[in-house]
TORMARMI-935380 format. One record per atom (N, C-alpha, C, O): residue number from 1; residue in three letters; x, y, z; atom name. Coordinates in steps of 0.05 Angstrom, whole numbers. Last residue first. Layout:
// residues N
   nr  rest       X       Y       Z  atom
  NUM   ALA       X       Y       Z    CA
...
END
This chain:
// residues 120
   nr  rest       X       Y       Z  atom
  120   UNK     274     164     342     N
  120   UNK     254     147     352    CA
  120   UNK     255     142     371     C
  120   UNK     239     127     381     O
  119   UNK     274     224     291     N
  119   UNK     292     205     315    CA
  119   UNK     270     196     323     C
  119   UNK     248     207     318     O
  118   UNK     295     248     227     N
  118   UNK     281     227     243    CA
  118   UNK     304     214     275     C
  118   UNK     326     205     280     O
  117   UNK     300     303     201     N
  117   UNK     310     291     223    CA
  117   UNK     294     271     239     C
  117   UNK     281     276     259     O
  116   UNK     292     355     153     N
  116   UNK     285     322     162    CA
  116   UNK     298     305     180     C
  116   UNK     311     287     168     O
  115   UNK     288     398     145     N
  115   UNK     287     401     185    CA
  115   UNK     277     362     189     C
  115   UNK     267     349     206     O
  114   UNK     333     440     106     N
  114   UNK     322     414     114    CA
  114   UNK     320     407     147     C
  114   UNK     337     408     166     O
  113   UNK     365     488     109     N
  113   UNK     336     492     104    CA
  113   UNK     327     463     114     C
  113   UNK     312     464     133     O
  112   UNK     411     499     158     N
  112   UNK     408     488     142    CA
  112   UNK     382     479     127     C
  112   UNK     374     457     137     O
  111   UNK     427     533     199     N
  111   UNK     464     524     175    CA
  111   UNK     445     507     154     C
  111   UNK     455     501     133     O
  110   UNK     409     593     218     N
  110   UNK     407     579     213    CA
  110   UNK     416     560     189     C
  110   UNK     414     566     165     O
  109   UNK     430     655     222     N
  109   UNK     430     635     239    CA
  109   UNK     421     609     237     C
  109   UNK     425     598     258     O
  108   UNK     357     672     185     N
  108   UNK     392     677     197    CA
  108   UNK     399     661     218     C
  108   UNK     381     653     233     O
  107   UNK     322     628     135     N
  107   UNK     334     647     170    CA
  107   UNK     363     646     168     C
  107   UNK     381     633     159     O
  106   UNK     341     626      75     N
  106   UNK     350     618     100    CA
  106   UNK     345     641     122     C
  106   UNK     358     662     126     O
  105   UNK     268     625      50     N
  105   UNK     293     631      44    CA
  105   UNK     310     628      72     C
  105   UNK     296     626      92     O
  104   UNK     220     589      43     N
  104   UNK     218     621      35    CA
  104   UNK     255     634      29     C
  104   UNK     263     647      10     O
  103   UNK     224     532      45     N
  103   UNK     230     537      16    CA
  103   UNK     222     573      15     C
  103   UNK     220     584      -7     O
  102   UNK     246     487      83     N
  102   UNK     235     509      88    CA
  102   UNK     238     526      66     C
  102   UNK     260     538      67     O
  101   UNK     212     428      89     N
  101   UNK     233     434      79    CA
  101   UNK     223     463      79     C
  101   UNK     199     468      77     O
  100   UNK     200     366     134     N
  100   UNK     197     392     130    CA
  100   UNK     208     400     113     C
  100   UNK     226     383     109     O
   99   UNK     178     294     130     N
   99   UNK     201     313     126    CA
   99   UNK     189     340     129     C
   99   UNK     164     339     128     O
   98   UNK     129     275     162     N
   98   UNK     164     268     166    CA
   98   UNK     184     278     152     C
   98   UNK     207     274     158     O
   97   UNK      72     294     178     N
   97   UNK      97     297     171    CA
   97   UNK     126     284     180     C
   97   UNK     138     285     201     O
   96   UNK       7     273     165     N
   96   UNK      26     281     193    CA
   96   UNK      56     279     182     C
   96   UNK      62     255     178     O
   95   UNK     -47     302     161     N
   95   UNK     -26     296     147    CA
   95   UNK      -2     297     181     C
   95   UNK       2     310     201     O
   94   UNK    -117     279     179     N
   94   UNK     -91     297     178    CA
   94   UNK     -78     285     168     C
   94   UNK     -83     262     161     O
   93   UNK    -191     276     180     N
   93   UNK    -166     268     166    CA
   93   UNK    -146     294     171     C
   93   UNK    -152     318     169     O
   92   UNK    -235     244     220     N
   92   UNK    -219     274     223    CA
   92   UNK    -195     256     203     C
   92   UNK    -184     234     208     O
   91   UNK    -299     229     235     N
   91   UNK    -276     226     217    CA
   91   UNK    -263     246     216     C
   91   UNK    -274     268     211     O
   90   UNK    -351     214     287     N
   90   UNK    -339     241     271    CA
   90   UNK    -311     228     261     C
   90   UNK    -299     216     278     O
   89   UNK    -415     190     292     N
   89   UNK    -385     176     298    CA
   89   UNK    -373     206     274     C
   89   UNK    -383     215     253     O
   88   UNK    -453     219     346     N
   88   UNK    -449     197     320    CA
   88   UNK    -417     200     313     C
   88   UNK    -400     211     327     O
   87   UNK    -475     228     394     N
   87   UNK    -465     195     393    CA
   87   UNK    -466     189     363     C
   87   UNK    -474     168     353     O
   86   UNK    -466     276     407     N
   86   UNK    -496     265     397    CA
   86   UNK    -491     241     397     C
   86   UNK    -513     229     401     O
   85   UNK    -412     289     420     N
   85   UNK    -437     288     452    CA
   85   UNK    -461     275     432     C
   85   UNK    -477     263     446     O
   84   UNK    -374     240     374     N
   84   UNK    -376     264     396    CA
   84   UNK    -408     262     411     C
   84   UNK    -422     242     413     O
   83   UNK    -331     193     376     N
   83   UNK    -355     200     375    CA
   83   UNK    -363     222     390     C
   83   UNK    -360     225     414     O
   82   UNK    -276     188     323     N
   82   UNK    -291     190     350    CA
   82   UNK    -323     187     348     C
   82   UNK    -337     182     329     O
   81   UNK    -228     170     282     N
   81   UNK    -249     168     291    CA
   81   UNK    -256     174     314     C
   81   UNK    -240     166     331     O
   80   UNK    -172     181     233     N
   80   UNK    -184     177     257    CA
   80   UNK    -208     183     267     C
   80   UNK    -214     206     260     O
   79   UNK    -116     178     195     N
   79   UNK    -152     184     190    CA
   79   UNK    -158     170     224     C
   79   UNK    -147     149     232     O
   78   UNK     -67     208     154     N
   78   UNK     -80     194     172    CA
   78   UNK    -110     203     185     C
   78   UNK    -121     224     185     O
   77   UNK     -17     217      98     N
   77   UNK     -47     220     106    CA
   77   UNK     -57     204     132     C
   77   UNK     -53     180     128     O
   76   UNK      46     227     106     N
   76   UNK      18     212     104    CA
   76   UNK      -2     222     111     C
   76   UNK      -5     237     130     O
   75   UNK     100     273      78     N
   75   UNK      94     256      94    CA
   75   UNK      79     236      86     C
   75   UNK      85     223      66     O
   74   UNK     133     336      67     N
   74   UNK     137     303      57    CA
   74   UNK     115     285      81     C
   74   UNK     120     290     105     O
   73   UNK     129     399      55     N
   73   UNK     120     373      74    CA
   73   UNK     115     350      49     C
   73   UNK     103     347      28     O
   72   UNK     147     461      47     N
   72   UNK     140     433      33    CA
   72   UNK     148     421      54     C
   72   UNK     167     427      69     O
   71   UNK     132     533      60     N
   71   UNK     143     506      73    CA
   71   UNK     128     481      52     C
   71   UNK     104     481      45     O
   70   UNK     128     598      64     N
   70   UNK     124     579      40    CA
   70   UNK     149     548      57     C
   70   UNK     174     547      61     O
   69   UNK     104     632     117     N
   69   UNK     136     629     107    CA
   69   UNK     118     606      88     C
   69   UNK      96     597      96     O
   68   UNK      55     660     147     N
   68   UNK      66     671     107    CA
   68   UNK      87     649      98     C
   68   UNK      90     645      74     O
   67   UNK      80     666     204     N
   67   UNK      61     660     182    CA
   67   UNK      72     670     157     C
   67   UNK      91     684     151     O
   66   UNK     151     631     209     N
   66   UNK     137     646     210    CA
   66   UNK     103     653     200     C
   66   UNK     100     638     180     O
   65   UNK     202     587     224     N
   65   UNK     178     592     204    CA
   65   UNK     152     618     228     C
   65   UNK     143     619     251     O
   64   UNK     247     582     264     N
   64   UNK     242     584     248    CA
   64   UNK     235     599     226     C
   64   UNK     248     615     213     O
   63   UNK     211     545     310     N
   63   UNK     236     551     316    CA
   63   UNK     241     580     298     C
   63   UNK     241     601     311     O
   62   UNK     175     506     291     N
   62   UNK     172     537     307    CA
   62   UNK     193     555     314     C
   62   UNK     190     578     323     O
   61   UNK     223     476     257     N
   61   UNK     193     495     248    CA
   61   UNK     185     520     261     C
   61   UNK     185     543     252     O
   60   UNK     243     454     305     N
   60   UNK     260     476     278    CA
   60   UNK     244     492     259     C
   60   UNK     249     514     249     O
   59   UNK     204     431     326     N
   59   UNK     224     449     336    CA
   59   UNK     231     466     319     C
   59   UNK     226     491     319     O
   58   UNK     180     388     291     N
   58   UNK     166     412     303    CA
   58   UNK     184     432     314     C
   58   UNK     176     455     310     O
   57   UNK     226     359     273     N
   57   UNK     208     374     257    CA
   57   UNK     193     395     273     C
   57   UNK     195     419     266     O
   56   UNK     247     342     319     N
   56   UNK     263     361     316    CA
   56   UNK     244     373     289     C
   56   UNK     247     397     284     O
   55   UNK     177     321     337     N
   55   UNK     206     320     343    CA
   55   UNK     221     342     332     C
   55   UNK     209     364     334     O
   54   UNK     128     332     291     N
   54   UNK     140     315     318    CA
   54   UNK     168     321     316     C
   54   UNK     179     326     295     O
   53   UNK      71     363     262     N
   53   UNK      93     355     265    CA
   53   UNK     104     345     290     C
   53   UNK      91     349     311     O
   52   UNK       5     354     232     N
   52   UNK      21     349     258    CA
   52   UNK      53     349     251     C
   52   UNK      60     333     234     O
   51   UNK     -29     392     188     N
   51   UNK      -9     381     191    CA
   51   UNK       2     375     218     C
   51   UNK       9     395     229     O
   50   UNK     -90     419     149     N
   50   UNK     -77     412     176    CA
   50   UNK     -48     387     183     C
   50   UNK     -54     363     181     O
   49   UNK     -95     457     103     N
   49   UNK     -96     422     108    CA
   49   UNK     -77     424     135     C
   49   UNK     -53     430     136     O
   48   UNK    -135     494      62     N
   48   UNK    -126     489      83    CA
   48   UNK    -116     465     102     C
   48   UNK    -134     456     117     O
   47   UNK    -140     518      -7     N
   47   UNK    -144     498      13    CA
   47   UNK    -131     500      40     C
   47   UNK    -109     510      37     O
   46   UNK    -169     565     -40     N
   46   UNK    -144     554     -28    CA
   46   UNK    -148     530      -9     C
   46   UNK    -168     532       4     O
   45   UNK    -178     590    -114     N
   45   UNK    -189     587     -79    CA
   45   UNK    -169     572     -69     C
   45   UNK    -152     564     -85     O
   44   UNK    -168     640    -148     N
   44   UNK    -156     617    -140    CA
   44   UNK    -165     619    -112     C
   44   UNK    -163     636     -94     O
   43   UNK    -225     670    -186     N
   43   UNK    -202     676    -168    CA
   43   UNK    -192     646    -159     C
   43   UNK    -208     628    -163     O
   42   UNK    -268     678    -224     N
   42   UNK    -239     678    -238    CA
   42   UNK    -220     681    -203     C
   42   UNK    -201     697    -202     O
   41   UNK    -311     661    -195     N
   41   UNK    -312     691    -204    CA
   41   UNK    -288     706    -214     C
   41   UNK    -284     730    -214     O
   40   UNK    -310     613    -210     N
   40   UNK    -328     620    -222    CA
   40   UNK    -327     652    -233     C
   40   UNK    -332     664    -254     O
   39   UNK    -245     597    -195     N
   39   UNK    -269     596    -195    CA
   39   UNK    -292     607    -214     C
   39   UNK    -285     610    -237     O
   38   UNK    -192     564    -230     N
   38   UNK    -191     594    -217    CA
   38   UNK    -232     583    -221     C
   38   UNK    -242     569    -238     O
   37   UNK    -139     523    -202     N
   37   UNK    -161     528    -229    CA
   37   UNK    -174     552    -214     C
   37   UNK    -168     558    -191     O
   36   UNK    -103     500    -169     N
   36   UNK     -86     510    -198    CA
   36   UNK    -108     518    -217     C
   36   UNK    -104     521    -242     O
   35   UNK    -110     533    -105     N
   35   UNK    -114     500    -127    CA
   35   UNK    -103     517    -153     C
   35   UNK     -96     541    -154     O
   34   UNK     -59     542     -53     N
   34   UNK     -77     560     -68    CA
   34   UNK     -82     533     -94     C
   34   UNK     -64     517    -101     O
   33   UNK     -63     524       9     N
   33   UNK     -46     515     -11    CA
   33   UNK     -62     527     -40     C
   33   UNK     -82     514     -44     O
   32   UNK     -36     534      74     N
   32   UNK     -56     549      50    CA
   32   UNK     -45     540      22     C
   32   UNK     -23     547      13     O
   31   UNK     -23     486     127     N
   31   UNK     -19     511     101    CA
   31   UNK     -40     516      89     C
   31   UNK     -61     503      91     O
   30   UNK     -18     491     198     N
   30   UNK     -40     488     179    CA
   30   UNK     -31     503     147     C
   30   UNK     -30     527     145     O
   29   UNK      -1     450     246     N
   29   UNK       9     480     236    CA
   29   UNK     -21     479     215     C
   29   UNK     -42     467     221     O
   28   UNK      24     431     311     N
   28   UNK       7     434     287    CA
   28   UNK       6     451     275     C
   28   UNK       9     473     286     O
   27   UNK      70     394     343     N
   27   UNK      67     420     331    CA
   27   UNK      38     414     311     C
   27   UNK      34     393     298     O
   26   UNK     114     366     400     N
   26   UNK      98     365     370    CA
   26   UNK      75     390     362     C
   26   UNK      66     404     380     O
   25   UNK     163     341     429     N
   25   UNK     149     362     421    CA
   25   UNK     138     351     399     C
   25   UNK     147     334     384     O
   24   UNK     163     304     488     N
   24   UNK     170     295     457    CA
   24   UNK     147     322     446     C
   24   UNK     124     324     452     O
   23   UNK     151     290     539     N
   23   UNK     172     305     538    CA
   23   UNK     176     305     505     C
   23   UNK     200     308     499     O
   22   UNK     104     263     559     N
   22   UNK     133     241     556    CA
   22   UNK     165     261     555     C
   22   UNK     187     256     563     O
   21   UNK      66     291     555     N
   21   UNK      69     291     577    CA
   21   UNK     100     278     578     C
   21   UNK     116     283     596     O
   20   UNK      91     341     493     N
   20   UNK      77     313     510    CA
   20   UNK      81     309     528     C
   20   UNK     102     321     535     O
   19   UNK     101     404     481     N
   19   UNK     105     382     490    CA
   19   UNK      83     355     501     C
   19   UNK      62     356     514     O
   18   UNK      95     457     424     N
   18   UNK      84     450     453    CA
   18   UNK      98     413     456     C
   18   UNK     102     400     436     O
   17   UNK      92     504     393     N
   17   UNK     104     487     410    CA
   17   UNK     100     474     425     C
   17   UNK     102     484     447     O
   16   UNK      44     539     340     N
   16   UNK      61     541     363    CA
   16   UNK      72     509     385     C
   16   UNK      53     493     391     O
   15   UNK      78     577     279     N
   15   UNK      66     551     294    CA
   15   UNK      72     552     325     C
   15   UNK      92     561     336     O
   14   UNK      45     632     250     N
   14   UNK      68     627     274    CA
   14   UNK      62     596     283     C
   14   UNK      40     592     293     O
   13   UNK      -5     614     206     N
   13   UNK      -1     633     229    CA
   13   UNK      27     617     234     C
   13   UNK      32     594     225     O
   12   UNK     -10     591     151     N
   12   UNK     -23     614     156    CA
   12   UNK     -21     624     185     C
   12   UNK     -36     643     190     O
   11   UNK      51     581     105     N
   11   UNK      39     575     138    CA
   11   UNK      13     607     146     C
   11   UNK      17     632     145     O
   10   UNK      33     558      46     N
   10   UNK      39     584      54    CA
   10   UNK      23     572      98     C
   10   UNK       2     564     108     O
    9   UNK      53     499       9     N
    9   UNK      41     523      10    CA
    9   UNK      49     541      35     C
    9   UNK      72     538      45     O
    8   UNK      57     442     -19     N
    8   UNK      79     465     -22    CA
    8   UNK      53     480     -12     C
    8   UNK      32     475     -25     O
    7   UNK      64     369      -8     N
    7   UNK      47     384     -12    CA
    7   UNK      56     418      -2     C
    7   UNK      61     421      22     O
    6   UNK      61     296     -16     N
    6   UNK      75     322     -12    CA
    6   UNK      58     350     -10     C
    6   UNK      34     346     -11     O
    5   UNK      49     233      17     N
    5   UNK      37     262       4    CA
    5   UNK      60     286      11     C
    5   UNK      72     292      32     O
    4   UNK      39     165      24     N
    4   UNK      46     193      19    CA
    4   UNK      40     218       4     C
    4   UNK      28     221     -17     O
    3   UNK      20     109      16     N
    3   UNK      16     127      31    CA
    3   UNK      27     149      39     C
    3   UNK      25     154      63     O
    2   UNK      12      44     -11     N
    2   UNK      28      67     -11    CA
    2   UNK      -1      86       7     C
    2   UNK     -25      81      11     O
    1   UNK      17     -24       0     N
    1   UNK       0       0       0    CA
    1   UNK      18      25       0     C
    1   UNK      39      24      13     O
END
């Protein structure tokens, strides 16, 4: 089975940081990814796709990225279930990332755009 997705657009706020009770940061961010066909009233609508990052990905991200900054994500799609207070069952799809790449231009101080760093 395959299961990946790339996907290039625009951070629409500052991400913000935060930790697990374990101590392992992780991040959500959300891009704006503008579609390649223009609507009815000729304008490009945009999508919004929610992203989890983990580990030295979420760090170096908030670390970083800014809103506006243009970021590509390597990752998967994942899909999860609940049930909320009416008792019917709610589907939530995210992307959850394992590469970052920071494609507006180099922060200062910083030796290197790629924030792909897997640790386990």
């Amino acid at each position: 089975m395959i299961n990946h997705i790339v996907l290039v657009g625009r951070l629409t706020k500052k991400p913000e940081l935060r930790y697990t009770h374990e101590g392992i940061a992780v991040s959500t961010i959300t891009l704006a990814i503008n579609r390649t066909f223009r609507n009815v009233e000729g304008e490009y609508d945009a999508d919004f796709v929610n992203i989890t990052l983990w580990r030295k990905n979420a760090e170096n991200t908030a670390a970083y990225c800014d809103k506006g900054a243009v970021v590509g994500v390597v990752g998967r799609v994942q899909t999860r279930t609940f049930e909320n207070n009416l008792q019917q069952r709610v589907y939530m799809t995210d992307v959850v990332a394992d590469a970052v790449k920071f494609l507006s231009g180099k922060p200062s101080g910083f030796s290197s755009f790629d924030s792909n760093q897997q640790e386990e």
